[in-house]
C-alpha positions as CSV (number, residue, x, y, z in Angstrom):
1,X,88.3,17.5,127.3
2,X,88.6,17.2,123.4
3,X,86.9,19.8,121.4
4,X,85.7,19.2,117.4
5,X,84.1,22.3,116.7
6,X,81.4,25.0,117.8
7,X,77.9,25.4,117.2
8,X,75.3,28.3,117.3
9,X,71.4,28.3,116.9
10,X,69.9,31.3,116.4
11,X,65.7,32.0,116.2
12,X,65.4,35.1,114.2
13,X,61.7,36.6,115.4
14,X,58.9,38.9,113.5
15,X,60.1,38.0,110.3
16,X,56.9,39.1,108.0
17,X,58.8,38.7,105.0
18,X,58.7,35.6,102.9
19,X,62.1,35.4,101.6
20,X,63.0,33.4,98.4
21,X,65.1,30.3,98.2
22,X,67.2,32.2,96.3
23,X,68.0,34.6,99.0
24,X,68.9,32.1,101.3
25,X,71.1,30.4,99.2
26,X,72.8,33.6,98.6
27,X,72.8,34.3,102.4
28,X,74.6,30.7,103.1
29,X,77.7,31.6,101.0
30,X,78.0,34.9,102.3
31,X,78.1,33.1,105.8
32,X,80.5,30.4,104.2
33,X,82.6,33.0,103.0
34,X,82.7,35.1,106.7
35,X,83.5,31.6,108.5
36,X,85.7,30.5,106.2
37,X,84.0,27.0,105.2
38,X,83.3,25.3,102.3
39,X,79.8,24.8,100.8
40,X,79.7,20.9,98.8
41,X,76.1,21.0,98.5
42,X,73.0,22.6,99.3
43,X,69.3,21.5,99.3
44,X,66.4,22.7,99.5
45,X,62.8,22.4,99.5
46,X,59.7,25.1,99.3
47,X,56.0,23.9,101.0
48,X,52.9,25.0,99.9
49,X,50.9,26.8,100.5
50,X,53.9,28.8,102.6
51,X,57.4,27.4,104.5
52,X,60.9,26.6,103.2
53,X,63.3,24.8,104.4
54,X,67.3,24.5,103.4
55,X,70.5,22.7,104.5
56,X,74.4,23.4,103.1
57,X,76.4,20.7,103.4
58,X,80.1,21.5,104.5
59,X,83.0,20.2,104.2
60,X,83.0,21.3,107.8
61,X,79.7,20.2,109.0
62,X,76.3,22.1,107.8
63,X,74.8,25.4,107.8
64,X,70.8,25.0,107.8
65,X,67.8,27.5,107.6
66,X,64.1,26.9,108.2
67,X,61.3,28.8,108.3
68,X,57.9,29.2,110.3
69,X,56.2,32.1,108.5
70,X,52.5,31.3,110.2
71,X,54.9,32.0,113.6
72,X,56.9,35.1,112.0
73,X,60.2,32.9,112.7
74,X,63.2,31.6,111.0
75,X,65.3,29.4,112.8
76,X,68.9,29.2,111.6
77,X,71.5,26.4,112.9
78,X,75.4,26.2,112.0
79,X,78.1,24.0,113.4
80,X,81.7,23.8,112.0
81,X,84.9,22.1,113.2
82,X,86.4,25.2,111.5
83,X,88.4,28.1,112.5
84,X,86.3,30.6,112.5
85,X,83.5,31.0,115.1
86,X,80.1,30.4,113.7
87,X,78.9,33.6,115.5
88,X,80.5,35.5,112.7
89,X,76.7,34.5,111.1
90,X,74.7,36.7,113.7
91,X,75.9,40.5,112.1
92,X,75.5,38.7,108.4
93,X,72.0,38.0,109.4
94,X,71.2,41.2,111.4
95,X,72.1,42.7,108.8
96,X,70.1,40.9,106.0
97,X,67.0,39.6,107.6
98,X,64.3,41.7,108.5
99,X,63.4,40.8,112.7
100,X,62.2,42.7,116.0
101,X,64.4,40.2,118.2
102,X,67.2,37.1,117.7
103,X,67.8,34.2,120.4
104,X,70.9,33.1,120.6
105,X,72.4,29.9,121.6
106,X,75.4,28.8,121.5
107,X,78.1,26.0,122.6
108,X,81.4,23.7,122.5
109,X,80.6,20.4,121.0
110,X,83.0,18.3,122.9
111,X,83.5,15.3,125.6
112,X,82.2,18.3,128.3
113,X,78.6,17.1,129.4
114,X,76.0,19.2,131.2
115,X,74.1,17.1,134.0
116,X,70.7,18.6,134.9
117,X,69.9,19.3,138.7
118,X,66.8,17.8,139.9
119,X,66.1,20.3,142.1
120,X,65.6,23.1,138.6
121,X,62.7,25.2,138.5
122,X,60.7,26.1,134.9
123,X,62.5,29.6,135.4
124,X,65.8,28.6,136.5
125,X,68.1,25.9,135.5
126,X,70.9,24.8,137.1
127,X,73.4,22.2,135.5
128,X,76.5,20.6,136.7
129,X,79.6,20.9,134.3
130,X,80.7,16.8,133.5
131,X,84.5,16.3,132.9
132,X,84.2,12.4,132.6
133,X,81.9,9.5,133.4
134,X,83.8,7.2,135.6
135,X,81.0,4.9,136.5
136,X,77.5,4.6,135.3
137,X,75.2,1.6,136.1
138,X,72.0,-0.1,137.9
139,X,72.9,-1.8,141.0
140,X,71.3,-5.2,142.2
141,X,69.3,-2.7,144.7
142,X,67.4,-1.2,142.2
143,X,69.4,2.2,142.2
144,X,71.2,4.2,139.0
145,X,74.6,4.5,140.5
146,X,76.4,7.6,138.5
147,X,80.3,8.5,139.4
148,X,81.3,11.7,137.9
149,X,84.2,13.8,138.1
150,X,82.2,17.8,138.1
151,X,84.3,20.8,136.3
152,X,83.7,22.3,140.0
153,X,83.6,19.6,142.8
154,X,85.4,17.1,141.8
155,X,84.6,13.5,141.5
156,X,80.6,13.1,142.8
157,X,78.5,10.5,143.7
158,X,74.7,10.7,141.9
159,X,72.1,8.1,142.9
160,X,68.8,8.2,141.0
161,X,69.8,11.5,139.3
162,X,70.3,13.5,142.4
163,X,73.9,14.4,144.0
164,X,74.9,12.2,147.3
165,X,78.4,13.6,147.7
166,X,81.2,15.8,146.3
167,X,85.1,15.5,147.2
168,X,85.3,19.3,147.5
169,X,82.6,19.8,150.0
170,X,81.7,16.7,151.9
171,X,83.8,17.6,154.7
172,X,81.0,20.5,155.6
173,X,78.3,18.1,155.6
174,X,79.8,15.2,157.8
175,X,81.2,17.1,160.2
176,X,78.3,19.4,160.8
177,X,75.9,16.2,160.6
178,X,77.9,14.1,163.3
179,X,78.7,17.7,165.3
180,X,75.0,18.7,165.2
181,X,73.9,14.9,166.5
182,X,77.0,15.4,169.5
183,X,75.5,18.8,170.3
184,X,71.7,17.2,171.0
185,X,73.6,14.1,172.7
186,X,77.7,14.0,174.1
187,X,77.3,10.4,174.5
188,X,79.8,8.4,172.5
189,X,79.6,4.7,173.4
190,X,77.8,4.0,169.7
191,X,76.9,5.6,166.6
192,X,74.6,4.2,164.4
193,X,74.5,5.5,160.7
194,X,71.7,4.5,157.8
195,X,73.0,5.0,154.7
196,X,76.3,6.9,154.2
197,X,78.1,4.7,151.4
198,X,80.5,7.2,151.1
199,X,82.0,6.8,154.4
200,X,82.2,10.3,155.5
201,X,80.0,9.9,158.6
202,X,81.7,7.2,159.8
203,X,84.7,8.5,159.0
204,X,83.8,11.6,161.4
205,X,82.4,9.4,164.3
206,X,85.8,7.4,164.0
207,X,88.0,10.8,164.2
208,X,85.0,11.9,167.2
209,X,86.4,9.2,168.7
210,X,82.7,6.7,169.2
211,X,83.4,3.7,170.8
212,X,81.9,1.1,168.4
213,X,79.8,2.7,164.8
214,X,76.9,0.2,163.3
215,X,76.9,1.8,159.7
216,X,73.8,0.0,157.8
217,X,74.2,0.7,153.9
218,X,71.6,-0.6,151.8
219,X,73.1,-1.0,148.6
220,X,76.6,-2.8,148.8
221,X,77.3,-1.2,145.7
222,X,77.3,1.9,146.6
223,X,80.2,1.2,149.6
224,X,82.0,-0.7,146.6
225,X,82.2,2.0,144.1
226,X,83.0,4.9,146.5
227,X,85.6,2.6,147.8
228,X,87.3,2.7,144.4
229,X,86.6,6.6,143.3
230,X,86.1,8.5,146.3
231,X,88.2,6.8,149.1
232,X,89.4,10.2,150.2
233,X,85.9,10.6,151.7
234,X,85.7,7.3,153.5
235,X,89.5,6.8,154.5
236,X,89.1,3.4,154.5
237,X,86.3,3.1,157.2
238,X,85.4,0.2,156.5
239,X,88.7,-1.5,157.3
240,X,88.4,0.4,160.6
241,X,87.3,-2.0,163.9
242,X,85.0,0.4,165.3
243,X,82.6,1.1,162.5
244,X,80.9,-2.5,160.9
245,X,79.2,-1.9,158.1
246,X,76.3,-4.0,156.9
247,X,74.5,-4.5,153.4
248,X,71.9,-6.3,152.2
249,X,73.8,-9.0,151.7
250,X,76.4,-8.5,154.5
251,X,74.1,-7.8,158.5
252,X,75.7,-5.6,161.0
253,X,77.6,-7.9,163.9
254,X,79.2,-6.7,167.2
255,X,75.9,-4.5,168.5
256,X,72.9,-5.8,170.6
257,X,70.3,-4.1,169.2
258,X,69.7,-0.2,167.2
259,X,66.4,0.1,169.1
260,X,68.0,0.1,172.4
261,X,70.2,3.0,171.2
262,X,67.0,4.9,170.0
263,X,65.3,4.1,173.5
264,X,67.8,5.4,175.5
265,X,68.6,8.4,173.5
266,X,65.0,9.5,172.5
267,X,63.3,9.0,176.1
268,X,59.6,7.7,174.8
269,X,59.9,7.0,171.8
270,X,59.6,3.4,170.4
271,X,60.1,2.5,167.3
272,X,59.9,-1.2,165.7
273,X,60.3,-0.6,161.7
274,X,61.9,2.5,159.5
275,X,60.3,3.1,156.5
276,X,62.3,4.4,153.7
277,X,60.7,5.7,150.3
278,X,63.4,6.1,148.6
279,X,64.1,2.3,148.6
280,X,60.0,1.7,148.2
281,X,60.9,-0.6,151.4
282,X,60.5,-1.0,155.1
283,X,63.6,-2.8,157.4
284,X,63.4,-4.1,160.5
285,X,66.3,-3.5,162.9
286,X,66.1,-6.1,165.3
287,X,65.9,-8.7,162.2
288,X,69.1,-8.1,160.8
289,X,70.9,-8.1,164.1
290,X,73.5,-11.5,164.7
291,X,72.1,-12.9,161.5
């Protein structure tokens, strides 16, 4: 992680008073002086009928103040690669300014990224804390393919925005999805998996022992680039004889036919075709068999 400074945004509310631009330029050095940064220039720039605006120019980075009188609100923004934090500001303008409430913001400006969860509400936010960007691209498939390495979990697989995998807790989530599927049916003769370009469920049907794993992955691209940053997952399962996996580009061998294993397993229940939204596609099993 490199770090080049710190910045703090702060929306100072029910402020009646007009100030003058004078005041504010007065306020700026007194900030300057606090933080311990230099002012090169300012400008500045008073509207009509009502409304100013003002930045400083630092040798540091800027110090800026505008104002919203119709809204009672002055918003104030400072960021500086200096020593000093720039949240020195907030007493200086508690102080000076009159206001029934401030909001705050502040943060690091630096090479740590903040990657939104899908699944956020309008009232809560959840983000995951980026350390680096190892891979970032639009497969052949159709899907945005993100590798990143998460302040928390480790390096993480993202397709279309949303989290696949994680190296810190994918172990959970294989082995209760192949132990769940044993506990509905013992039987071990095959295994067939749809999706799972990370390899983990195939790597738990291997260590569960399954005689011979189909493992259908749409997008080659995914196996490919979990292959190279998250092999820990997949322990090489694709080099393993009992799982074969397939692509688009690459059909299962070695099995007779998926909807035999649904037949037998699932009693009445026929199927022909799986539909799968996410890939805005439908794919028939018994046409990518031996071809």
């Amino acid at each position: 992680m490199e770090k080049v400074g710190e910045h703090i945004t702060l929306d100072i509310v029910g402020t009646k008073k007009e100030y003058t631009p004078e005041f504010y330029e007065k306020l700026v050095y007194k900030i300057a002086k606090a933080a311990k940064v230099t002012v090169l220039k300012i400008s500045k720039y008073k509207f009509e009928p009502q409304g100013f605006t003002l930045v400083a120019l630092l040798a540091e980075s800027h110090i800026s103040f505008h104002t919203f009188p119709e809204k009672e609100i002055v918003s104030f923004d400072f960021f500086t690669c200096g020593k000093v934090s720039p949240k020195v500001s907030l007493d200086i303008i508690k102080d000076e300014m009159e206001h029934t409430n401030i909001i705050i913001k502040e943060f690091n400006r630096d090479t740590i990224d903040l990657y939104h969860d899908n699944y956020s509400s309008p009232g809560l936010k959840k983000s995951y804390v980026v350390n680096r960007v190892l891979e970032n691209f639009k497969s052949k498939v159709g899907q945005y393919i993100e590798i990143l390495d998460l302040e928390q979990f480790g390096k993480a697989l993202f397709i279309d925005n949303e989290i696949q995998v994680a190296e810190s807790d994918e172990h959970l989530y294989s082995s209760t999805f192949v132990n769940s599927g044993l506990n509905l049916n013992s039987n071990k003769e095959k295994a067939a998996i749809i999706g799972g370009g990370d390899g983990g469920v195939a790597r738990e049907c291997i260590s569960q022992n399954f005689g011979f794993i189909d493992w259908y992955e749409l997008d080659p691209e995914v196996v490919d680039v979990c292959d190279k940053h998250l092999s820990k997952i997949g322990e090489k399962a694709t080099e393993k004889n009992s799982a074969q996996v397939g692509s688009q580009d690459k059909k299962p061998k070695q099995v007779e036919n998926w909807l035999n294993v649904f037949n037998k397993n699932f009693g009445n229940t026929k199927l022909s075709r799986v539909y799968i939204p996410s890939f805005d596609c439908s794919w028939n099993f018994s046409s990518s068999i031996n071809h």
